[in-house]
C-alpha positions in Angstrom: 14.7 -21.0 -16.8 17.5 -23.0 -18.2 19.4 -22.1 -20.9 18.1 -24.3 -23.1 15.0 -23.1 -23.3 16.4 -19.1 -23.3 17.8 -19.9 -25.9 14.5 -21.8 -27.8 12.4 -18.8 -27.1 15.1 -16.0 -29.0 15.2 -18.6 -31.5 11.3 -18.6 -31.7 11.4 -14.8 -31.8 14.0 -14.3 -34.3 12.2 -16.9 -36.4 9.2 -14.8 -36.2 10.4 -11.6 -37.1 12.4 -12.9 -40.0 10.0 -14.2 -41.7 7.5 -11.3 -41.1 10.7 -9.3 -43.0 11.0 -11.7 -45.2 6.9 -12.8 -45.7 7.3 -16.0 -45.4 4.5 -15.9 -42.2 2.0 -13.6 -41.9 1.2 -10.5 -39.2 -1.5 -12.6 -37.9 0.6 -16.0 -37.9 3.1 -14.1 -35.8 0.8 -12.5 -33.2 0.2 -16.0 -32.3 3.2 -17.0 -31.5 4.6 -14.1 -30.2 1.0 -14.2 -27.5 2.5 -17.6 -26.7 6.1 -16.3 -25.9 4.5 -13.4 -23.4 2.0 -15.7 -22.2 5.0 -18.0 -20.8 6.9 -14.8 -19.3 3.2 -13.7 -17.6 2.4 -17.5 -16.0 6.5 -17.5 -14.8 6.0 -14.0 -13.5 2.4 -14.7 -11.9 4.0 -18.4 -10.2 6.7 -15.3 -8.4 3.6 -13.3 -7.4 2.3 -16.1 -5.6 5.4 -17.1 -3.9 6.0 -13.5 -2.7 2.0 -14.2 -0.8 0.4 -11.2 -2.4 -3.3 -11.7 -2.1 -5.2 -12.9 -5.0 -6.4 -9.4 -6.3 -3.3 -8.2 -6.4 -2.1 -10.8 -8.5 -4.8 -10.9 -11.0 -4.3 -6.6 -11.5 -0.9 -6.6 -11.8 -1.0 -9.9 -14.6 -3.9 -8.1 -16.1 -2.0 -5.0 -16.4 1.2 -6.6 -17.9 -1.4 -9.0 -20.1 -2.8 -5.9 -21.3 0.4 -3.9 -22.0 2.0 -6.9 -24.1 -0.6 -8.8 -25.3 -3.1 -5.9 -26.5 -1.1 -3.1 -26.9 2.5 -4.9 -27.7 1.6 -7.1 -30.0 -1.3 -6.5 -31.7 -0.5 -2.9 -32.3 3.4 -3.7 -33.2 3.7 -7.2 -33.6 6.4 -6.7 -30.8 7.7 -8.9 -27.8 8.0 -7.6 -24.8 11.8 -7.6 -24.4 11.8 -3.8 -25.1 8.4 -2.9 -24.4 9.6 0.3 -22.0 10.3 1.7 -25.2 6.8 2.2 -26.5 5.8 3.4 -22.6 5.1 6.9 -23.5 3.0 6.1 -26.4 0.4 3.8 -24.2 0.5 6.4 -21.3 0.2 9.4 -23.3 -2.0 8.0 -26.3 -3.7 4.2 -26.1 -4.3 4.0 -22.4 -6.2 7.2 -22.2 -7.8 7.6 -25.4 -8.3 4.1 -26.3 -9.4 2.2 -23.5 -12.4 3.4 -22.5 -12.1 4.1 -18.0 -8.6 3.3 -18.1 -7.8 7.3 -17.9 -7.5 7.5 -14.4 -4.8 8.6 -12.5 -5.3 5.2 -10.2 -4.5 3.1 -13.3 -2.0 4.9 -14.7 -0.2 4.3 -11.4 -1.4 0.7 -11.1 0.1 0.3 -14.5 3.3 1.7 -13.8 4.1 0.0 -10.6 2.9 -3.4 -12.4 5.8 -2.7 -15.0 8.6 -2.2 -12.7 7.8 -5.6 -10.7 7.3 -7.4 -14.1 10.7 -5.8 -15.4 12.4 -6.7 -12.2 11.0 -9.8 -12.5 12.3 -10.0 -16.3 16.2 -8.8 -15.1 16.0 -11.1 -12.0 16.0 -14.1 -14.1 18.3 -13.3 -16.8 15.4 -13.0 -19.3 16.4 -9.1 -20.3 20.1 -7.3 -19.7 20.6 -5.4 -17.4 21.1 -2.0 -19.3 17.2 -3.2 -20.4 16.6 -3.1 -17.0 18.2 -0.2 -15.8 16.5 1.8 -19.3 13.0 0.9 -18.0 13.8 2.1 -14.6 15.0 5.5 -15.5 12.0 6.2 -18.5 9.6 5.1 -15.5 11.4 7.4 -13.0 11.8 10.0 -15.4 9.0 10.6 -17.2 5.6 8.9 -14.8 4.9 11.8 -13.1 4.2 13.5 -17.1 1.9 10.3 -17.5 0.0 11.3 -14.3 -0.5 14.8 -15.7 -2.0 13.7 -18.8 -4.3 11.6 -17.4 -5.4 14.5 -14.3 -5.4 16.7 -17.1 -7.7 14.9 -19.7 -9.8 13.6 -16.3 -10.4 17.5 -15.7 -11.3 18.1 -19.4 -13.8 15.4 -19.0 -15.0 16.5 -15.5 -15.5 20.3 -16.8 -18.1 19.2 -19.9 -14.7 20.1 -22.3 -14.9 16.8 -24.0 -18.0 18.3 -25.8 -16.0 20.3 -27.9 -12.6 18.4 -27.9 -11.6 15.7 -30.0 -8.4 14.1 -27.8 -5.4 15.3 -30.2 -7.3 18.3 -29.6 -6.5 18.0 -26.0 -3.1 16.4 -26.8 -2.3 19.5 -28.9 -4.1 22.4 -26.5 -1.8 20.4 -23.5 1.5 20.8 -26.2 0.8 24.2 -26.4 0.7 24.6 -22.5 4.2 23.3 -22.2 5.8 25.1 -25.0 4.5 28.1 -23.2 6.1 27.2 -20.2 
């Protein structure tokens, strides 16, 4: 990317947010545009994929996963870019991914997920798009905290398995699973 256009698309995104501060363009007005920002980063990203020969499947997952991350979750939930979007990884692991998205609370996604974030975050730092303390922040909430995003998804997979989901509304599983680990 040259700068040029680096410098277009923080232009773009400033513009946005100001005048969401400021009303001047509304939440939906904004989503647009900021779908069209991510949307460049995923076809840039995907062009990388296809370079590196990964077969077709993996390809569409792993752009499907990102799509999903900062298109659905992202933006239409926050009206955010994806420039800091590690920052609301605990939230869609622990929250939107499993209670939200009706199949995606399997371990196997979680961990498709995940690995779909690092490559697209490398992808991000490899060409100058985010900093490198970006970088390095997504790398360490990934390392340090994925392995708690697997457990809540076993864990809520075994409630379902057992016939518990019956009886349990999830931030009735989110709280009985609190309760676990402050007992700990």
């Amino acid at each position: 990317m040259t700068k040029e256009k680096h410098s277009e698309i923080f232009k773009r995104i400033n513009n946005i947010y100001e005048g969401l501060n400021d009303k001047k363009i509304s939440y939906d007005k904004a989503e647009v545009e900021i779908v069209k920002l991510n949307n460049y980063y995923l076809s840039e990203f995907k062009k990388v994929l296809k370079l590196n020969k990964l077969s077709d499947r993996t390809i569409n997952r792993t752009i499907n996963s990102i799509d999903f991350f900062v298109n659905t979750y992202l933006c239409y939930r926050f009206a955010n870019t994806i420039y800091k979007g590690y920052e609301s990884y605990h939230d869609f692991f622990t929250y939107f991914l499993i209670y939200k998205c009706i199949g995606s609370n399997s371990v196997s996604t979680v961990k498709e997920h995940i690995s779909s974030f690092k490559k697209f975050y490398k992808f991000m730092y490899e060409n100058g798009y985010i900093s490198e303390l970006d970088y390095i922040d997504n790398e360490n909430i990934i390392k340090n905290t994925k392995d708690e995003w697997i457990e809540i998804a076993q864990n809520y997979n075994d409630y379902l398995d057992n016939g518990m989901y019956e009886d349990m509304s999830f931030d009735d599983y989110l709280d009985d699973l609190n309760e676990d680990n402050s007992n700990d």
